[in-house]
C-alpha positions as CSV (number, residue, x, y, z in Angstrom):
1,X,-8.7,-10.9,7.0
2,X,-8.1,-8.1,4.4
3,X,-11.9,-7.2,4.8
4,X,-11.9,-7.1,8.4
5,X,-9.1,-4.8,8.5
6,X,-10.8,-2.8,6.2
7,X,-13.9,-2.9,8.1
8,X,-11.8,-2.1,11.5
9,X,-10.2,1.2,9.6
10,X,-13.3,2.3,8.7
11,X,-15.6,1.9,12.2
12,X,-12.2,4.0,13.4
13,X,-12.7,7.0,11.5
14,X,-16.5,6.4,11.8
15,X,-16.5,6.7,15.6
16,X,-13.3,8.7,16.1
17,X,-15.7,11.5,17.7
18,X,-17.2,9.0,19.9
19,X,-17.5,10.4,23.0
20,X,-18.5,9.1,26.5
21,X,-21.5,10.8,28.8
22,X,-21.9,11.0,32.6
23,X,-24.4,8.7,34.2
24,X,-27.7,11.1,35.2
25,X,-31.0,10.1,36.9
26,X,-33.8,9.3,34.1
27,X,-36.4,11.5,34.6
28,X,-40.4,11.7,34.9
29,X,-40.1,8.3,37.4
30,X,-43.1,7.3,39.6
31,X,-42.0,7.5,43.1
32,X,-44.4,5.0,44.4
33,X,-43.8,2.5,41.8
34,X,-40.3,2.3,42.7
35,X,-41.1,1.8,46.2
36,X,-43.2,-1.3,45.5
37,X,-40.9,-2.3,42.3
38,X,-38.2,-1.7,44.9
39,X,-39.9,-4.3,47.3
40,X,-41.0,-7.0,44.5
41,X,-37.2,-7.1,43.4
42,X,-35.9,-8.2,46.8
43,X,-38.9,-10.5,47.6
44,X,-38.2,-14.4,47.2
45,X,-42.1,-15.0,47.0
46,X,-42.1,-14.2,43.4
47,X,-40.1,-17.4,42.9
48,X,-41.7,-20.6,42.9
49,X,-40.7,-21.8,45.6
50,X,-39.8,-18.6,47.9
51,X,-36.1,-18.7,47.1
52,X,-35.0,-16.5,44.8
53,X,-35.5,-13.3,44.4
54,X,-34.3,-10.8,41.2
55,X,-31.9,-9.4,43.7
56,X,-30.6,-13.0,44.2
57,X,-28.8,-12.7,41.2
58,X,-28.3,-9.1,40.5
59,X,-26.4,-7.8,44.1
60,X,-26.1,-4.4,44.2
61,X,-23.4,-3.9,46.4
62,X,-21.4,-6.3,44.2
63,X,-21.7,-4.8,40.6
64,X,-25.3,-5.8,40.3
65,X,-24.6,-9.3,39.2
66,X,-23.3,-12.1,41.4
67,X,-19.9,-12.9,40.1
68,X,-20.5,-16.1,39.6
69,X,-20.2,-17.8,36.1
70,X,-23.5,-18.9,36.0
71,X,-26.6,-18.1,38.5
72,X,-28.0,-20.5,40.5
73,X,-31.6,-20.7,40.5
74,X,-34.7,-22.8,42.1
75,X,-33.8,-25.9,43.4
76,X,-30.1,-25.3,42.9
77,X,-30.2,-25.3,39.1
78,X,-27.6,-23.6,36.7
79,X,-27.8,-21.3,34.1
80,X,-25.5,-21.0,31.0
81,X,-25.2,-17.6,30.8
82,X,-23.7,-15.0,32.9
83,X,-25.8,-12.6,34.4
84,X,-25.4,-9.2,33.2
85,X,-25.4,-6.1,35.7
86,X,-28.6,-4.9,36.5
87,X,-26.9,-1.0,37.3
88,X,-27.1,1.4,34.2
89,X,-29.6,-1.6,32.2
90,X,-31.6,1.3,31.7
91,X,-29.7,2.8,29.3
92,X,-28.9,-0.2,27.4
93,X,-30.8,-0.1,24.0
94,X,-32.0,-3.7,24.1
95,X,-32.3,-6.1,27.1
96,X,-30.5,-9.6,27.6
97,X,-27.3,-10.8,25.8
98,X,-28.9,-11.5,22.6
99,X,-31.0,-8.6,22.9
100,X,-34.6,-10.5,23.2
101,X,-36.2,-8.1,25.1
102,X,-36.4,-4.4,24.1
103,X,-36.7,-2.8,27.7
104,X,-36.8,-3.6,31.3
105,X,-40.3,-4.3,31.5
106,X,-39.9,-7.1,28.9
107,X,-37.0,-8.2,30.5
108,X,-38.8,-9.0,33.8
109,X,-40.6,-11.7,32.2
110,X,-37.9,-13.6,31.0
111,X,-36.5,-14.6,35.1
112,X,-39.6,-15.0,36.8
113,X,-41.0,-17.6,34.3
114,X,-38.2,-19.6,33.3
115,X,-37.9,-22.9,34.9
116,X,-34.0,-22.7,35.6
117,X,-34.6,-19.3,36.9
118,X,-37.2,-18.3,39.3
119,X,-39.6,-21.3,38.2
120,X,-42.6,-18.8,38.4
121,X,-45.7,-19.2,36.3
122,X,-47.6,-15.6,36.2
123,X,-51.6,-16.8,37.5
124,X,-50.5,-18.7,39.9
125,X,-47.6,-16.4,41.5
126,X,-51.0,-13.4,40.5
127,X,-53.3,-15.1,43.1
128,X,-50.3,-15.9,45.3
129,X,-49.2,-12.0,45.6
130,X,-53.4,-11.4,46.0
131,X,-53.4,-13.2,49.3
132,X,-50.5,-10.7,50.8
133,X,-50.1,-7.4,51.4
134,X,-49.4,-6.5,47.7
135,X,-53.1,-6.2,46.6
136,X,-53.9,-3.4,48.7
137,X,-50.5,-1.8,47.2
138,X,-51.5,-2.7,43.2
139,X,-55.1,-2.1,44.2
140,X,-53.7,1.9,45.6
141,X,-51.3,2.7,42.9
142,X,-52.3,0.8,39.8
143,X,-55.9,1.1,40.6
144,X,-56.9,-2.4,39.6
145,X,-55.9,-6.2,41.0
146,X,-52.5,-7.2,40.3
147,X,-51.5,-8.0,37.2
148,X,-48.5,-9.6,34.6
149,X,-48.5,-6.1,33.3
150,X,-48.2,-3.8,36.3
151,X,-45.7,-6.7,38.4
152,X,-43.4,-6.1,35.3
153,X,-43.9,-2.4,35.2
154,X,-43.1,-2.2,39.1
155,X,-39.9,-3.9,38.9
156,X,-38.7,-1.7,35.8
157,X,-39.9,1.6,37.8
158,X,-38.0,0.5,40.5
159,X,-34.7,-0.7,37.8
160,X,-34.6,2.6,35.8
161,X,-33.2,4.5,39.5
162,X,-30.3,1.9,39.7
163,X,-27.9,3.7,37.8
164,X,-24.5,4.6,39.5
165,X,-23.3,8.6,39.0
166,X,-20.3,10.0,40.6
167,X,-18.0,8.0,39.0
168,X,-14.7,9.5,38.9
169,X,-14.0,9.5,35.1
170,X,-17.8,11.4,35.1
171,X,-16.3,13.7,37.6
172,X,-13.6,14.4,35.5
173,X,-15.8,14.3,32.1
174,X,-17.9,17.4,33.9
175,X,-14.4,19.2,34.7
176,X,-12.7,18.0,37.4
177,X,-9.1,17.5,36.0
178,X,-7.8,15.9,39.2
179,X,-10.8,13.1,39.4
180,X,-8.5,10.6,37.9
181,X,-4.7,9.8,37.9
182,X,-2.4,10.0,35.2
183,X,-2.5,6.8,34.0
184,X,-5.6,6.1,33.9
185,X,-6.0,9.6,31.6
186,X,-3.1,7.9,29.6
187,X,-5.3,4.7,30.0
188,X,-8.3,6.7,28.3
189,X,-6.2,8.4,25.4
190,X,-5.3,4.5,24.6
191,X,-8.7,3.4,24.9
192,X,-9.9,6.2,22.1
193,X,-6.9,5.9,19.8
194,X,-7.0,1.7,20.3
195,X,-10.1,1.6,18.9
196,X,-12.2,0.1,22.3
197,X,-14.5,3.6,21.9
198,X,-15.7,2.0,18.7
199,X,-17.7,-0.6,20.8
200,X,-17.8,0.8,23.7
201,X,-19.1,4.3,23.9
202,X,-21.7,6.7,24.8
203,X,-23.5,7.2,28.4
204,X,-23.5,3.0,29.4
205,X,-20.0,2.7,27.9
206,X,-21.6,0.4,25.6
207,X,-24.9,-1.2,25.5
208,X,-26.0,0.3,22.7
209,X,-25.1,-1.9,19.3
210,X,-24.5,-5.6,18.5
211,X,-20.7,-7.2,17.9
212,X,-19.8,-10.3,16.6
213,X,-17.8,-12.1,19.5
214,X,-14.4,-12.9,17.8
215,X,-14.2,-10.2,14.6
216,X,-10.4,-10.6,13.8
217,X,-10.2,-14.3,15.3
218,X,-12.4,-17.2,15.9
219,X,-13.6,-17.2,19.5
220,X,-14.3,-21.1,19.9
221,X,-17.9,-20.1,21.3
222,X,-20.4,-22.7,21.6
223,X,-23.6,-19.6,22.5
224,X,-25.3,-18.1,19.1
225,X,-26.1,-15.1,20.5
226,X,-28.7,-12.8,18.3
227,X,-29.4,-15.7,16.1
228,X,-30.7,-17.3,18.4
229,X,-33.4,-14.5,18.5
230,X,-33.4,-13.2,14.4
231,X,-32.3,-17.3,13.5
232,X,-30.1,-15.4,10.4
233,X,-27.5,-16.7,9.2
234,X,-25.5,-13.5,9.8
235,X,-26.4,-12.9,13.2
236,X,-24.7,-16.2,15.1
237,X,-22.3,-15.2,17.7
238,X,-23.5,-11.4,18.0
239,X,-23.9,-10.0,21.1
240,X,-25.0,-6.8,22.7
241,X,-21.5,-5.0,23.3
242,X,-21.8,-4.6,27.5
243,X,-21.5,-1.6,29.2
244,X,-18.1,-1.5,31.1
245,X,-19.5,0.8,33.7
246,X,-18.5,-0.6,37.0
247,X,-16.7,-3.5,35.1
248,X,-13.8,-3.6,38.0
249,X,-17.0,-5.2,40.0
250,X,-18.2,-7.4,37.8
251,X,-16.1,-9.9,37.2
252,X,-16.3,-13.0,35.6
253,X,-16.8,-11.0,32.4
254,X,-18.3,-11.6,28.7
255,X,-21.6,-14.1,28.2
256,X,-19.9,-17.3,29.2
257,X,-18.0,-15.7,32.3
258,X,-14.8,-17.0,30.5
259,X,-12.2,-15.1,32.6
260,X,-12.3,-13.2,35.9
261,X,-9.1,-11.3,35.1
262,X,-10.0,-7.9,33.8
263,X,-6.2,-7.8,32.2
264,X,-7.4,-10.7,30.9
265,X,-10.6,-9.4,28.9
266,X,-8.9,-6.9,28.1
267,X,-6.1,-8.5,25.8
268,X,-8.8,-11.4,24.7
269,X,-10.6,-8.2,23.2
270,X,-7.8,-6.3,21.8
271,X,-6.5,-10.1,19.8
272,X,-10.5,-11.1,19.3
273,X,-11.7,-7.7,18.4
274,X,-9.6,-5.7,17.6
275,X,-7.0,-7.8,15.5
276,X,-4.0,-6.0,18.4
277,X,-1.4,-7.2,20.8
278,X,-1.6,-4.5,23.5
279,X,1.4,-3.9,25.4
280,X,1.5,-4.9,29.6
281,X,1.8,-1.8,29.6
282,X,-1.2,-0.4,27.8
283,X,-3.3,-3.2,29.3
284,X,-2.2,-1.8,33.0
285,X,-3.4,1.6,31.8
286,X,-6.4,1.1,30.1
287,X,-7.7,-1.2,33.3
288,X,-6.8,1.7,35.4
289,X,-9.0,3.7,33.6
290,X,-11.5,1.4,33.8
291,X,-11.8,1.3,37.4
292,X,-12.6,5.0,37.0
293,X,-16.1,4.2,35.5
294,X,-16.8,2.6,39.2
295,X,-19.6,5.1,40.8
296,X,-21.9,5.4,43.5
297,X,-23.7,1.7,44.0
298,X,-27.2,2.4,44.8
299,X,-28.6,1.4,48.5
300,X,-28.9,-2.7,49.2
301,X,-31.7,-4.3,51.4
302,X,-32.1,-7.5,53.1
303,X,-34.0,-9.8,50.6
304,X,-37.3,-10.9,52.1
305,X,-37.9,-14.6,53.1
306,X,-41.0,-15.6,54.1
């Protein structure tokens, strides 16, 4: 425990300048790619069995998940993982909870092929997609018959534009002093000098490193995150941090959806992580200033059905 406390002193003073960033638009994007990634991610046909589409899982209007546990896919099948937010993935520096795929495009693979998921396999959905409208589309923009590659590359076009700026914390971050209340600037002075920056920092809010799940206590998981991937010894129960952009939407939170109270994650990580018993009070302010990191949810559409 000693070394942990250690440890914990030391990633303090190491990230006591962290700092957070407003959410902006990427740049250089391909505007008709994201129209067609755009239509491939609400389109049930890229499913085995027409019923699920990526947007299935990941509602937009809803956080970009589907606040449930775990997803339902094909043929009313259960994941075991929760589904993380699609808003803002962009900007997360690996894809997935255990970090197996190392951007969007890789990412795409993972759903559409697994058999609990969409129950795709990628020649037959090809010459499926060839038969419809799509292959004039591919044929126009990609300049070639559809493809694994450019499907992938459509969807992650179409990903990198769902990011969510406005928020009021970014207002405030560019400024605007009266963008957020009181507490939930009180909230954000507790969240620095707490040590939750440490984790959770930068332009996602987090998304950008790996933590052990349960650093000051055991967290009775049964998951193995990043091991899974790197099968070190070192590595079980390691996660990517999440981002807590929009994280008043997107409840129920961490990999196994283990509570749908944010209060709730909040103290689990301040005992688990941080080795603290925050206050009622801190925990009211720091959730307050959480909801400030809820910004502008990017346009839904009716998910095609054939």
């Amino acid at each position: 425990m000693k070394y942990y406390l250690l440890l914990f002193t030391y990633t303090s003073l190491l990230f006591a300048g962290a700092s957070i960033s407003p959410v902006v638009m990427p740049e250089k994007l391909d505007a008709k790619k994201v129209v067609l990634g755009e239509k491939l991610f609400f389109d049930t046909r890229l499913s085995g069995d027409n019923t699920i589409a990526c947007a299935s899982c990941h509602i937009l209007s809803e956080g970009g998940d589907d606040n449930m546990q775990f997803s339902l896919g094909i043929k009313g099948q259960q994941g075991n993982m929760n589904a993380p937010t699609v808003l803002n993935a962009v900007y997360n520096f690996r894809q997935f909870w255990d970090g197996r795929a190392k951007d969007l495009q890789e990412q795409a693979l993972g759903p559409i092929e697994n058999p609990m998921e969409m129950g795709s396999h990628f020649p037959t959905l090809i010459k499926k997609l060839q038969k419809t409208e799509y292959a004039k589309l591919f044929q126009d923009i990609y300049g070639e018959k559809i493809s694994k590659k450019s499907i992938t590359n459509a969807i992650a076009e179409y990903e990198k534009t769902l990011v969510t700026q406005n928020a009021p914390f970014d207002r405030y971050l560019k400024g605007d002093k009266n963008a957020i209340t009181e507490e939930q600037k009180e909230g954000y002075e507790l969240f620095k000098s707490k040590g939750c920056i440490s984790c959770h920092n930068g332009i996602n809010v987090g998304g950008n490193l790996y933590s052990k799940f349960g650093v000051m206590e055991n967290a009775k998981i049964n998951a193995l995150g990043r091991y899974n991937v790197t099968k070190r010894e070192r590595d079980k129960y390691y996660f990517k941090v999440p981002s807590l952009r929009n994280i008043a939407l997107t409840a129920p939170y961490f990999h196994d959806g283990k509570t749908s109270s944010l209060k709730e994650a909040i103290k689990m990580m301040s005992q688990l992580q941080l080795g603290r018993d925050f206050s009622e009070s801190d925990i009211e302010k720091i959730e307050a200033f959480l909801h400030s990191l809820t910004g502008e949810l990017p346009k839904e559409r009716k998910i095609y059905v054939p």
